[in-house]
C-alpha positions as CSV (number, residue, x, y, z in Angstrom):
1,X,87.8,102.7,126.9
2,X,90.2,102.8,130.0
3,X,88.6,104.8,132.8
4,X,89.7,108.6,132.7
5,X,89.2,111.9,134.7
6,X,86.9,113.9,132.7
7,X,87.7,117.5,132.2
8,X,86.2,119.7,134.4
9,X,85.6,123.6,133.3
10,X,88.0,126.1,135.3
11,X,84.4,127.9,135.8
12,X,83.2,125.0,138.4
13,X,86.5,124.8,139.9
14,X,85.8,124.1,144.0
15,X,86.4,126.6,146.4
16,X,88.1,125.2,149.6
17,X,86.8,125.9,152.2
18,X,86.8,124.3,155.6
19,X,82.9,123.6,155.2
20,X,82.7,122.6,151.8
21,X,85.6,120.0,153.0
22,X,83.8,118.6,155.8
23,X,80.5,118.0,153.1
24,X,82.6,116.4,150.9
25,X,83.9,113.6,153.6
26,X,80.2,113.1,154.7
27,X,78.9,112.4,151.2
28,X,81.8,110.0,150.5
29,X,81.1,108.2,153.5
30,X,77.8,107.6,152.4
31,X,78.5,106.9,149.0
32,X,81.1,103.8,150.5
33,X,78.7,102.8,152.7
34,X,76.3,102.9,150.0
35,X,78.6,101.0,147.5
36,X,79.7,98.0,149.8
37,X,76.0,97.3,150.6
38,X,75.2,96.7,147.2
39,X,78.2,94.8,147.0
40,X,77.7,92.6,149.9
41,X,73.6,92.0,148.6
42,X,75.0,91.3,145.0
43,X,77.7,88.4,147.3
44,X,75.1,87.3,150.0
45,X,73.8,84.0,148.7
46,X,70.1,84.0,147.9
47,X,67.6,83.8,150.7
48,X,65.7,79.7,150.9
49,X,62.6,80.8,149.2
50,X,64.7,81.9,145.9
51,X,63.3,79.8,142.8
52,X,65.0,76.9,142.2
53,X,66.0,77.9,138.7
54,X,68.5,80.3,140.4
55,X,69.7,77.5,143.0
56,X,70.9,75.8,140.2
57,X,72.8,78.4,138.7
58,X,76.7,76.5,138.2
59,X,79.5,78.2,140.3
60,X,81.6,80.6,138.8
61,X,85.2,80.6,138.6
62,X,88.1,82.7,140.0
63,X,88.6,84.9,136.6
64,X,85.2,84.7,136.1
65,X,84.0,86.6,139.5
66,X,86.8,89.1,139.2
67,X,85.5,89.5,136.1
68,X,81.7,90.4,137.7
69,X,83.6,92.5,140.2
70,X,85.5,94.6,137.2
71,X,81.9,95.0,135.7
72,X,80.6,96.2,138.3
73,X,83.0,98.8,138.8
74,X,83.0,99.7,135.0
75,X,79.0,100.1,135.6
76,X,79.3,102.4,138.6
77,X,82.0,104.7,136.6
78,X,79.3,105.0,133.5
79,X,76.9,106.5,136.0
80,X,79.0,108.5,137.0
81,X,80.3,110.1,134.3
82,X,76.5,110.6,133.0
83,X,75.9,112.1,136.4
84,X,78.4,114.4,135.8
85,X,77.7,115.5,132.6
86,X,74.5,116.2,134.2
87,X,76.0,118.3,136.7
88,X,78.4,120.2,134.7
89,X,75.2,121.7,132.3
90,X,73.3,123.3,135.6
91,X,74.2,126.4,137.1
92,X,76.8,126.8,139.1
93,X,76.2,126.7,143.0
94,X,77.9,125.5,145.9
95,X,76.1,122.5,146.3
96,X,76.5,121.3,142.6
97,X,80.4,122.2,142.8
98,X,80.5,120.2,145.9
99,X,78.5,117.3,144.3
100,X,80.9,117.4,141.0
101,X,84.3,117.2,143.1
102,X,82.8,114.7,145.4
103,X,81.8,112.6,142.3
104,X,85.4,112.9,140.6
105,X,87.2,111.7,143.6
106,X,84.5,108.6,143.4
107,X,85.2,108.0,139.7
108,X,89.5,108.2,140.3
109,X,88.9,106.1,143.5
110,X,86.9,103.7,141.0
111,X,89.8,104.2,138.3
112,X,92.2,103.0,141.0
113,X,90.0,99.7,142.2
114,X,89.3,98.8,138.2
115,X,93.1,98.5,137.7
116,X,94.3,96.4,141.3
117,X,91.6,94.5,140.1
118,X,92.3,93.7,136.6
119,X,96.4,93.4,137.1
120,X,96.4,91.3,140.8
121,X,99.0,94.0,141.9
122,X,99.0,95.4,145.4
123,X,97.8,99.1,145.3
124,X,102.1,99.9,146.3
125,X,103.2,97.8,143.1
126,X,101.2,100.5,140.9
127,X,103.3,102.6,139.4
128,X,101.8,106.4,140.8
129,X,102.3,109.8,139.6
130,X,104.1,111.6,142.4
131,X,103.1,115.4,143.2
132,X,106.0,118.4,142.7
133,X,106.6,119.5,146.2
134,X,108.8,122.2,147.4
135,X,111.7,120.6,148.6
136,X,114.2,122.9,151.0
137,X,117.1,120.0,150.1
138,X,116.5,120.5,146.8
139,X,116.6,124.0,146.8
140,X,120.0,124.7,148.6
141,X,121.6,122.0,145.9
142,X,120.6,124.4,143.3
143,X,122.3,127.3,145.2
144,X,125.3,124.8,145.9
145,X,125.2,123.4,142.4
146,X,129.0,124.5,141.0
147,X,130.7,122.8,144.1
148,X,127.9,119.2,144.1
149,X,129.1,119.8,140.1
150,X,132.9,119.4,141.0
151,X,132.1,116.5,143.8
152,X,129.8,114.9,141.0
153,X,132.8,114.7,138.5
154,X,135.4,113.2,140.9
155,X,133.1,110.7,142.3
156,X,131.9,110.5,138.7
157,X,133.0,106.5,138.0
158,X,131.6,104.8,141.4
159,X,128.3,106.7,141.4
160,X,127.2,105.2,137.7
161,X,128.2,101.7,138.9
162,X,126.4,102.2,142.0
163,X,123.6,103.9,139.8
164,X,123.3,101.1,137.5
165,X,123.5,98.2,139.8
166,X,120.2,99.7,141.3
167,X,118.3,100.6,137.9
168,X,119.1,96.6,136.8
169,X,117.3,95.4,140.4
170,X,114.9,97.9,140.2
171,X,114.1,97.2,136.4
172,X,113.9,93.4,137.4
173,X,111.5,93.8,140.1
174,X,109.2,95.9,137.3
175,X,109.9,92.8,134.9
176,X,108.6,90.2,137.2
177,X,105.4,92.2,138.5
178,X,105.0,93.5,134.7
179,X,105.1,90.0,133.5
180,X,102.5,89.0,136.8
181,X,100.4,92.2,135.3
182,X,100.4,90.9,131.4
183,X,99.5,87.1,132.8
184,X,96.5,88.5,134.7
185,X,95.2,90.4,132.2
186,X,95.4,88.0,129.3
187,X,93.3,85.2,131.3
188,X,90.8,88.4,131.4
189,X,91.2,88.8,127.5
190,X,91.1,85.3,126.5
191,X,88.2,84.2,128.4
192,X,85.2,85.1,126.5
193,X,82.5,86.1,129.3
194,X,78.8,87.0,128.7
195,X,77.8,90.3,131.3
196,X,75.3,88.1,133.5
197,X,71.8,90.0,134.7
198,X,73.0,90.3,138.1
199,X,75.0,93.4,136.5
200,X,72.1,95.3,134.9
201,X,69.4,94.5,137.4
202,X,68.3,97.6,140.3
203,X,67.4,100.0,137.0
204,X,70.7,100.0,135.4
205,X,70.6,102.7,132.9
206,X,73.5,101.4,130.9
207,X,73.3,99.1,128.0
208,X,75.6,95.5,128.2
209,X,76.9,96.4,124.8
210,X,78.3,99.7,126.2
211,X,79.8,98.0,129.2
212,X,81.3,95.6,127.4
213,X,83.3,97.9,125.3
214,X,84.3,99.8,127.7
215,X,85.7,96.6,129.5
216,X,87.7,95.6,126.5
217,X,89.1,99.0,126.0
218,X,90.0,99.5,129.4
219,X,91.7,96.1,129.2
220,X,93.3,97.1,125.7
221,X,95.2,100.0,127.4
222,X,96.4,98.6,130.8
223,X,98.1,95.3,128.7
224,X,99.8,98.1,126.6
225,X,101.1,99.4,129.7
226,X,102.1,96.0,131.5
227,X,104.2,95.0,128.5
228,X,107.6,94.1,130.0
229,X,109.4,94.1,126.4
230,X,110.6,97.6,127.1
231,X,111.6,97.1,130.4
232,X,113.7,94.2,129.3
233,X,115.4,96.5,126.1
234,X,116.2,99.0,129.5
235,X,117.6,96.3,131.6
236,X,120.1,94.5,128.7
237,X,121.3,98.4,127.9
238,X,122.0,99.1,132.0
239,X,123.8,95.9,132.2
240,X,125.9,96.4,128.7
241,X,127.2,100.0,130.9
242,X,127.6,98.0,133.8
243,X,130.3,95.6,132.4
244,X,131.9,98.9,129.7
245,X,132.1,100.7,132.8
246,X,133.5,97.9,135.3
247,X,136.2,97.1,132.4
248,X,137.4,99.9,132.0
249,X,141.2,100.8,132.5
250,X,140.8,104.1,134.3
251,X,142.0,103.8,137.6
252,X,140.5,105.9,140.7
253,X,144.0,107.6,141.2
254,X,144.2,108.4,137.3
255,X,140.5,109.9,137.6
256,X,141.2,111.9,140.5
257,X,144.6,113.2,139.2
258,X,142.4,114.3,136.1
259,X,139.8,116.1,137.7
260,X,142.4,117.7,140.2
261,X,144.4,118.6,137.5
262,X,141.5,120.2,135.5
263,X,140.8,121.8,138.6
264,X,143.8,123.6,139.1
265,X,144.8,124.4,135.2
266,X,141.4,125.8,135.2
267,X,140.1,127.3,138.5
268,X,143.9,127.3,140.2
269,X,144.2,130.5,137.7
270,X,141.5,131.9,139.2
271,X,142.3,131.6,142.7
272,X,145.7,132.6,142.1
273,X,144.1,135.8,140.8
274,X,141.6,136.0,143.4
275,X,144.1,135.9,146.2
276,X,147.0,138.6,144.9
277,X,143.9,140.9,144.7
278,X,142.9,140.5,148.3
279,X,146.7,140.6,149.3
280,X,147.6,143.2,146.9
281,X,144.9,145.5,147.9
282,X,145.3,144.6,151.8
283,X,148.8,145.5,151.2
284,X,148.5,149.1,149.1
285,X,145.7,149.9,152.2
286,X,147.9,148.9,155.0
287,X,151.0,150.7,153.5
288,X,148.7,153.9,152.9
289,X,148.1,154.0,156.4
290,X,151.7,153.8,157.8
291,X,153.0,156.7,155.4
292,X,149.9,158.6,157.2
293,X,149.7,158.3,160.0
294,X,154.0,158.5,159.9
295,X,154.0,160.8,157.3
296,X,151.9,163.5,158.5
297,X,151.1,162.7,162.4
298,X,147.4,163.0,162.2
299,X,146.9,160.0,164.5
300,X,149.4,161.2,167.2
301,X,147.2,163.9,168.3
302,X,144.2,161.6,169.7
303,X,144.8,160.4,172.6
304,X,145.7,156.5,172.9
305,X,142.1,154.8,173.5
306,X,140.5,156.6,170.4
307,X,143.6,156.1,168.4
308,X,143.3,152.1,169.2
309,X,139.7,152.7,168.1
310,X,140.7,154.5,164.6
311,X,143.4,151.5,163.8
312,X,140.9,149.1,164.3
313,X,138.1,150.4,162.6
314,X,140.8,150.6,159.3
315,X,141.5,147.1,159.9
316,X,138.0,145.5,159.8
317,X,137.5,148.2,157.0
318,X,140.5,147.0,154.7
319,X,139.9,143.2,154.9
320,X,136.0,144.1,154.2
321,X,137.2,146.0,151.0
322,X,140.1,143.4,150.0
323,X,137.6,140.8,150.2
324,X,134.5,141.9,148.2
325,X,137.6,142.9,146.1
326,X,138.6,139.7,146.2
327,X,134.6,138.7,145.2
328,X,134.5,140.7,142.9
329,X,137.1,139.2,140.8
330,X,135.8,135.5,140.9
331,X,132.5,137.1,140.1
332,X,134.3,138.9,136.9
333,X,135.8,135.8,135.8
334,X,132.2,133.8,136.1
335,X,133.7,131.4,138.1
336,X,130.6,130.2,140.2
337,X,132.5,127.5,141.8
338,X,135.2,129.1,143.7
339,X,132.8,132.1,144.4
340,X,130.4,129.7,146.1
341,X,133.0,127.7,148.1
342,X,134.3,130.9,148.8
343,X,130.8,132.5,149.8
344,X,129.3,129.0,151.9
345,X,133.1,129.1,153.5
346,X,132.6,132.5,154.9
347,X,128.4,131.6,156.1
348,X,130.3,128.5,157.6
349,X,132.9,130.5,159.4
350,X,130.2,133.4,160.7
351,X,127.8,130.7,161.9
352,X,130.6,128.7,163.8
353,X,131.6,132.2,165.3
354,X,128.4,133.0,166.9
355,X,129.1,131.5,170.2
356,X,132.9,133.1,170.1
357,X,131.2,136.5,169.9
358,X,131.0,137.5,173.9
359,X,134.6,136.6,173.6
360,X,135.4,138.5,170.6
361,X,134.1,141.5,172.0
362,X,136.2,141.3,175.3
363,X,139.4,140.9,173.1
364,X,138.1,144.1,171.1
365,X,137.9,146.0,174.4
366,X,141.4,144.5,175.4
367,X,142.9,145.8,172.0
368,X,141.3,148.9,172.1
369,X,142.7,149.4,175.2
370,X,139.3,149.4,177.3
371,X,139.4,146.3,178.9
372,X,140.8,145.5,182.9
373,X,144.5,145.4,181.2
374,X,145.8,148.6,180.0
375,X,149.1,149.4,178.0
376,X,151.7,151.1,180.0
377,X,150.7,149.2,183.3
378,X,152.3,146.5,185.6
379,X,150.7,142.8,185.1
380,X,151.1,140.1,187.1
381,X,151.6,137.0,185.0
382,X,152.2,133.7,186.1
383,X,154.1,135.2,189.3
384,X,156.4,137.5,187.6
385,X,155.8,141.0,187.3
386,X,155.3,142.8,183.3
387,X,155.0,145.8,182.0
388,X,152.5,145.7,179.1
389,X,154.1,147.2,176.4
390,X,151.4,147.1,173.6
391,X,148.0,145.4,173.1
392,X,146.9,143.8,169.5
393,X,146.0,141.0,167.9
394,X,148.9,140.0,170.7
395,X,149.9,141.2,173.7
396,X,153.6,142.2,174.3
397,X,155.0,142.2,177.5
398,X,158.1,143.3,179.0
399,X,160.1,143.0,182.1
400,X,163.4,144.8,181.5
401,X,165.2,142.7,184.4
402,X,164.8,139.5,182.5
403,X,166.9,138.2,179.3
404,X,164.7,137.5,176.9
405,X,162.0,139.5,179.1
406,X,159.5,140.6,176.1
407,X,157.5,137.8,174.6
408,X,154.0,138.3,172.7
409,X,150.6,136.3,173.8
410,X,147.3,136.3,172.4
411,X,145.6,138.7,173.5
412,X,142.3,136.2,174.8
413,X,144.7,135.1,177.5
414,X,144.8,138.7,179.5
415,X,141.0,138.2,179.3
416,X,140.9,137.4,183.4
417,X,143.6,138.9,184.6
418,X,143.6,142.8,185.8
419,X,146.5,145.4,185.5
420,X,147.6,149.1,187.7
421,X,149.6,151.8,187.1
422,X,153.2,150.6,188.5
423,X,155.5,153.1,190.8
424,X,158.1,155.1,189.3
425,X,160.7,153.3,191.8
426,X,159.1,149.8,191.9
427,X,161.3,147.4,190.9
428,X,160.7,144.5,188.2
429,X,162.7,141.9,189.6
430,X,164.6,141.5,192.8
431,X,168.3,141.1,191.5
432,X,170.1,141.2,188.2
433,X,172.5,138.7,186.5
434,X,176.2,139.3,188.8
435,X,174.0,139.7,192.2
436,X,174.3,137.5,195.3
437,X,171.4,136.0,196.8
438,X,170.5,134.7,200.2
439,X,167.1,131.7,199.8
440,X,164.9,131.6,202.7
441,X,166.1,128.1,202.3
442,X,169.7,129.1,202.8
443,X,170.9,128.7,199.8
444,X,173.4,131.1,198.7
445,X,174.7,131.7,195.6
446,X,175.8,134.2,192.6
447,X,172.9,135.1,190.0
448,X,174.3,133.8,186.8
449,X,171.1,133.9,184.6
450,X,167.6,134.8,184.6
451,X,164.9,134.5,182.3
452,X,161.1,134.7,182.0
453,X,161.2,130.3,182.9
454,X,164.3,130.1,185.4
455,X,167.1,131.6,187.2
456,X,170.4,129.9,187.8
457,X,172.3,130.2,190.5
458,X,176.1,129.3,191.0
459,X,178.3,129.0,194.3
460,X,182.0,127.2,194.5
461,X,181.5,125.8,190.8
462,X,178.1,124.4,191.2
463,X,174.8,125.5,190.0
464,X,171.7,125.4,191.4
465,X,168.0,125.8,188.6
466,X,164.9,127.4,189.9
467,X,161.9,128.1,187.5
468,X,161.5,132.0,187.9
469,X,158.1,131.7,189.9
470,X,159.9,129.6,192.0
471,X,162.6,131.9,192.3
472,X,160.3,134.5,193.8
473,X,158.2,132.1,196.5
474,X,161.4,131.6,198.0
475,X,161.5,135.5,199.3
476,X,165.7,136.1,197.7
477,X,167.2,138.3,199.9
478,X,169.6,140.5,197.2
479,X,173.3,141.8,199.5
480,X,175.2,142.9,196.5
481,X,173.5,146.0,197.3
482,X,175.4,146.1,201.0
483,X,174.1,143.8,204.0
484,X,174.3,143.7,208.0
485,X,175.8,140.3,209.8
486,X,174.0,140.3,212.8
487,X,175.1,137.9,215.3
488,X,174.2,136.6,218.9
489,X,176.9,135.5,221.4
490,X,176.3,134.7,224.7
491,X,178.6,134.9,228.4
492,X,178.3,133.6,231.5
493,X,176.1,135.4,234.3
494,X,179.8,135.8,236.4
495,X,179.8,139.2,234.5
496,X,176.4,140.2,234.8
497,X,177.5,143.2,236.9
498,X,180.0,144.9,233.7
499,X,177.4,143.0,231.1
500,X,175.6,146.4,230.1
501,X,178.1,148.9,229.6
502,X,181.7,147.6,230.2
503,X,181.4,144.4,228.3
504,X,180.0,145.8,224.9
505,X,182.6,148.0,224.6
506,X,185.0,145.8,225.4
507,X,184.1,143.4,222.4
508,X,183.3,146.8,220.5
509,X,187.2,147.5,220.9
510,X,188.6,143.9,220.0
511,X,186.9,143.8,217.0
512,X,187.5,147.2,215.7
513,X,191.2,146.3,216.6
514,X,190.6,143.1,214.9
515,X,189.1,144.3,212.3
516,X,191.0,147.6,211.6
517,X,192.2,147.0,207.8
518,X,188.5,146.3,206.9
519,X,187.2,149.3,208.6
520,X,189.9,152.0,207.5
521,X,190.2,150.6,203.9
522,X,188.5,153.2,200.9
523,X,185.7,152.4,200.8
524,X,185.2,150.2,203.8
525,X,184.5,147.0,203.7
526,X,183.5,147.2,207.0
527,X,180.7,150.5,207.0
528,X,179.6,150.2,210.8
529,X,180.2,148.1,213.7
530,X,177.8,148.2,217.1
531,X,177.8,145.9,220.1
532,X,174.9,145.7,222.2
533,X,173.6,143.9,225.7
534,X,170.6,142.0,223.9
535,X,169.2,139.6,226.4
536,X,169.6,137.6,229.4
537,X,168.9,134.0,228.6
538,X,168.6,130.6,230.1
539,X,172.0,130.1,230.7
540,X,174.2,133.0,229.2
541,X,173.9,136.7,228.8
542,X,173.5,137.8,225.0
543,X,175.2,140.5,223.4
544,X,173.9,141.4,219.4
545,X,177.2,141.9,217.2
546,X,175.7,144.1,214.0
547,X,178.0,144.5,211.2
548,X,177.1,146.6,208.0
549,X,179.2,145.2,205.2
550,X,179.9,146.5,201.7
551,X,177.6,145.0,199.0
552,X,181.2,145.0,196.8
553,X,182.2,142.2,199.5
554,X,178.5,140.3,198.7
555,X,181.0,136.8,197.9
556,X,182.5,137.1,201.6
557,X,179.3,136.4,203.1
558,X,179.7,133.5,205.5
559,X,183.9,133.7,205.4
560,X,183.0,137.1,206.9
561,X,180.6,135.4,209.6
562,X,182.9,132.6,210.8
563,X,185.7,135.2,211.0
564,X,183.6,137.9,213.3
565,X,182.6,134.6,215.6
566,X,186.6,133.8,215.6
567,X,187.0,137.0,216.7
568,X,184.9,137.2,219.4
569,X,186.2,133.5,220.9
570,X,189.5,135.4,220.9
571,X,188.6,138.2,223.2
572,X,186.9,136.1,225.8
573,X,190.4,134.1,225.7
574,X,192.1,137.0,226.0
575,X,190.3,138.6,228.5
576,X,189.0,135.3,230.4
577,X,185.6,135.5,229.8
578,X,183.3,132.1,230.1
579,X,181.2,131.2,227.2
580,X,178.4,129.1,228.9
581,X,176.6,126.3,227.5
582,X,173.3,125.4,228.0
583,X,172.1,123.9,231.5
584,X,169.1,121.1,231.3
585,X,167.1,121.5,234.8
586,X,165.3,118.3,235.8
587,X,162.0,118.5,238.1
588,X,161.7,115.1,239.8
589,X,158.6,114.0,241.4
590,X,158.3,113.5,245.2
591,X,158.3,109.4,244.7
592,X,161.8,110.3,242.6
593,X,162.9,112.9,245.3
594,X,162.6,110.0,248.4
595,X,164.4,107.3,246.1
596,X,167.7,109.6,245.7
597,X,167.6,110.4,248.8
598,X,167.5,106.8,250.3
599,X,170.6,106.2,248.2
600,X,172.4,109.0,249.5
601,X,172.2,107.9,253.0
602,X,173.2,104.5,252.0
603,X,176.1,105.7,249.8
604,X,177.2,107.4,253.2
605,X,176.5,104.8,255.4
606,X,179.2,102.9,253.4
C-alpha cells in the first residue's frame, strides 16, 4: 500500500523545545549520512576478488534500477514503521518522543523520494499541500469585503475571462506532466520484476512477498492520482465558458450602466437617507444655537476668547453627533457597503491629516482668537493696512477707506503674519475717492477710485492705474486737506544791503496787492502769505515765498504756482530789480594762464 503517516497518539505528542530541536537535526544527519552510505556500497561495483558468478551478473536496465531504488526505499519505510510501532508501546520519555518525531520526518521524507521516484517529476511539479497561514492581506479583505464585493461585480465579465484563460494553461501544464506521471508509472506496472538479493541482504527483517505488495499498492494509488482524464473533463468545461463568455452580447458600458444603476436604485436610497440625517441634524443643532445664544444672551457675557472657545467646542461637537447620526442610520439599514466606504473614507482622511495637525492647531488658536492676529486689531496685509473684523473658518478684513474694502481669507494664511491694537486717530488709507494727490514722482492727479488691487487717478481727461501697494510706495502727498506753495526766487547781490528786511516786505506787499481777491475772499483761498530772506547763493540772493492755500482750491495747484512766480517777475519789473542767472567760474592752470596771456599782448600789439 502507498506509503502513509502513521497516527501518532496525542499522548506522545513532542514538546518543542530548543534542545529537543537541536537532537532531532543531529539524528537526521546521521540517519542521511547513514542512508547514502548504504546506498553508495549497494552502487559501488564489486571489489576484483568478488566471485566470478557475480561478475557475470547481466546489466540492468533504466526501469529496472529505478525499480531497485523504489525497493529500497519501500524497505527502509517497513523498518520504520515496525520501529515505530515499537516505540509507540514504551513509556513515554523524552528520548523515545524525540526518537518517534525524528523517525516520522524520516518515513514522510521517504514518502516524498518513493513518489519523484516512481513518477520522474521534479519535487516542484508535485502537487503539495500548502499550510493555512495567517495572512494580514487577507484579513483586511474580509473587513473590506462589501466594497471588493461591489468592485468584484463591475469588473465581474473581464476577471472570468482572465480567470479562465489561466485555469485552461494551468490545467494543460497538469495534463502534460499528468500524462508524463501515468507513462512512468505504467513501464513500472508492466514490467514484471523479481526483488533481487541485493534488497534483502545486511539482516533485512522484511519478507520479499511483503515488499512486493507494498510496491504494487503504492503504485496502484499514485496511477489513480496521475490519471489526466479528469483534468481533461476540467479543461473542455473552462474552455466551453471561455467561448459563452467571449460571445456574449453584453457590452462593458451595458454592464457598468447595470451595476451603477443597481447601485444607485439600491444603495443611492440609502445614502440619500444617510446624508439628510447628518444635514438635518447639523442643521436643527446649529439653529438651536443661534436662538440661544440670540434668544437669551448667555454667550454675551463671556468675554471674547472663551466665547470663541464655547463656539468651537459646539462645532466639533455637532458634526461628531450628525455623523455617528449619520452612522447610525447606514448601520440601521444593514447597509455594510456604504458604512464601510464611509468608515475606510474617514481612517483615510484622519491618516492623511496627521502631518496637517501642527497646522491645524495654529488655525485653532487663530480662530479662537489666541494666535499673533487678534480680532479688532490693525494688520498689515500685502502693504495695505486692515482692520480684522472677525476670525473663523475665514478671516474678514476691513479697511473702511477702500470700495469693496472687506474681503474674507482662510484663515491658514494670517498664520505668519502678526497684528496690534491700531490708534483711535490712525488713519486707514491716505486719501479718499474726490482727493488730490501729489506722487513722489510728480504726478498729480484727482482720486477717482480705490480699491483693495488699485487706485486710479485722473488729471485733464486722462487716467493714470496704480495697484494699491504701489500706490502707497510712492509716499501720496493728500492737499485736498489745504497745502503750502513754497517757492525759492533769487536777486542779484546789487541789493544785498535792503535784502533782509526792506526787500521781503516789499514782495510781501506786491503780492498781497496782487493777490488781494484771493486773500479777502470767505473763506480764503489764500490762508497765509510770508516772505523771507532764505539764503545767499552762488550767484543770487534767495528769498522763500510760503503760501498756505485752501485744500477747496486742491485742482489749482500748479495754475496757482506759475501765477505766484508771474507775480513775482512783475515786481522786480516794476521796481527794477535784477533776477541773476547763474555764473560758471573757470580755474585755469598756470600753462593755460601764460597762453592767454601771450595772446593778449599779441592782440594788442596789433
Amino acid at each position: 500500500m502507498y506509503l502513509l503517516h502513521q497516527p501518532s497518539n496525542d499522548y506522545f505528542a513532542p514538546c518543542k523545545t530548543f534542545s529537543r530541536t537541536i537532537l532531532t537535526w543531529v539524528i537526521s544527519g546521521l540517519f542521511l549520512i547513514l542512508f547514502s552510505t548504504q546506498v553508495h556500497a549497494e552502487n559501488t561495483p564489486p571489489p576484483s576478488n568478488q566471485a566470478p558468478a557475480e561478475k557475470n551478473q547481466p546489466e540492468l536496465s533504466p526501469i529496472e534500477d529505478r525499480q531497485i531504488k523504489l525497493f529500497q526505499v519501500i524497505k527502509r519505510s517497513a523498518e520504520i514503521r515496525k520501529d515505530l510501532r515499537e516505540l509507540q508501546k514504551k513509556e513515554a520519555t523524552k528520548e523515545i518522543t524525540d526518537r518517534i518525531t525524528q523517525s516520522q520526518k524520516a518515513l514522510d521524507s521517504l514518502n516524498n523520494n518513493f513518489e519523484t521516484l516512481a513518477t520522474q517529476l521534479q519535487s516542484e511539479e508535485i502537487p503539495r499541500v500548502e499550510e493555512v497561514a495567517f495572512n494580514w492581506t487577507e484579513e483586511l479583505q474580509e473587513i473590506t469585503k462589501p466594497i471588493l464585493k461591489a468592485i468584484r461585480e463591475i469588473s465581474s465579465r473581464p476577471r472570468k475571462i482572465e480567470t479562465l484563460k489561466a485555469k485552461i494553461e494551468s490545467l494543460k501544464t497538469k495534463i502534460k506532466n499528468h500524462e508524463k506521471a501515468k507513462k512512468n508509472l505504467g513501464e513500472l506496472r508492466e514490467n514484471k520484476f523479481n526483488i533481487p538479493d541485493e534488497i534483502n541482504k545486511n539482516g533485512a527483517t522484511v519478507p520479499k512477498k511483503e515488499l512486493l505488495k507494498d510496491f504494487n499498492d503504492s503504485l496502484d494509488i499514485l496511477y489513480d492520482k496521475y490519471n489526466p482524464e479528469i483534468l481533461v473533463l476540467k479543461l473542455g468545461e473552462a474552455e466551453s465558458n471561455l467561448i459563452k463568455i467571449q460571445q456574449s452580447d453584453k457590452s462593458i458600458f451595458s454592464v457598468v450602466t447595470e451595476v451603477f444603476g443597481d447601485f444607485f436604485r439600491v444603495r443611492g436610497k440609502n445614502l440619500f437617507v444617510s446624508l439628510f440625517i447628518f444635514g438635518g441634524l447639523w442643521w436643527i443643532l446649529f439653529l438651536a444655537y443661534k436662538l440661544l445664544s440670540e434668544n437669551t444672551r448667555i454667550l454675551d457675557r463671556l468675554n471674547r476668547p472663551t466665547r470663541k472657545i464655547v463656539k468651537a467646542f459646539y462645532n466639533f461637537f455637532i458634526f461628531g453627533v450628525s455623523a455617528m447620526a449619520g452612522l447610525l442610520s447606514l448601520y440601521l439599514m444593514d447597509d455594510w457597503l456604504l458604512l464601510s466606504i464611509v468608515v475606510i473614507f474617514l481612517m483615510a482622511l484622519g491618516w492623511a491629516s496627521r502631518q496637517l495637525i501642527p497646522k491645524f492647531l495654529l488655525e485653532l488658536r487663530l480662530i479662537l482668537n489666541l494666535g499673533p492676529v487678534r480680532e479688532g486689531e490693525r494688520l498689515f496685509w500685502q502693504g495695505v493696512p486692515w482692520l480684522v473684523k472677525d476670525l473663523g473658518m475665514y478671516a474678514i478684513l476691513k479697511n473702511p477707506r477702500l470700495e469693496g474694502g472687506s474681503f474674507k481669507l482662510p484663515v491658514g494664511k494670517l498664520a505668519d503674519e502678526h497684528s496690534r491694537p491700531f490708534v483711535k486717530e490712525e488713519e486707514w488709507f491716505p486719501t479718499e475717492i474726490g482727493d488730490w494727490v501729489v506722487l513722489s514722482d510728480d504726478t498729480f492727479g484727482k482720486v477717482v477710485s480705490q480699491t483693495p488691487e488699485q487706485v486710479i487717478l485722473e488729471n485733464l481727461g486722462s487716467r493714470k492705474h496704480y495697484l494699491t501697494p504701489e500706490f502707497l510706495t510712492l509716499k501720496p502727498r493728500n492737499i485736498s486737506s489745504g497745502y503750502a506753495l513754497v517757492i525759492k526766487f533769487g536777486l542779484d547781490y546789487g541789493v544785498q544791503d535792503k535784502i533782509c528786511e526792506d526787500i521781503p516786505e516789499l514782495f510781501k506787499t506786491g503780492l498781497e496787492k496782487q493777490f488781494s481777491d484771493e486773500l479777502e475772499a470767505s473763506p480764503p483761498v489764500f490762508e497765509k502769505l510770508k516772505v523771507q530772506f532764505d539764503e545767499a547763493g552762488a550767484s543770487s540772493l534767495n528769498l522763500i515765498i510760503i503760501v498756505v492755500v485752501n485744500g477747496k482750491y486742491a485742482e489749482e495747484y500748479y495754475s496757482f504756482k506759475r501765477q505766484i512766480n508771474k507775480k513775482l517777475v512783475s515786481i522786480c519789473n516794476e521796481n527794477n530789480l535784477t533776477i541773476p542767472f547763474n555764473q560758471i567760474t573757470l580755474n585755469l592752470s598756470s600753462k593755460m594762464e601764460d597762453l592767454t596771456h601771450g595772446a593778449l599782448k599779441n592782440k594788442d600789439s596789433i
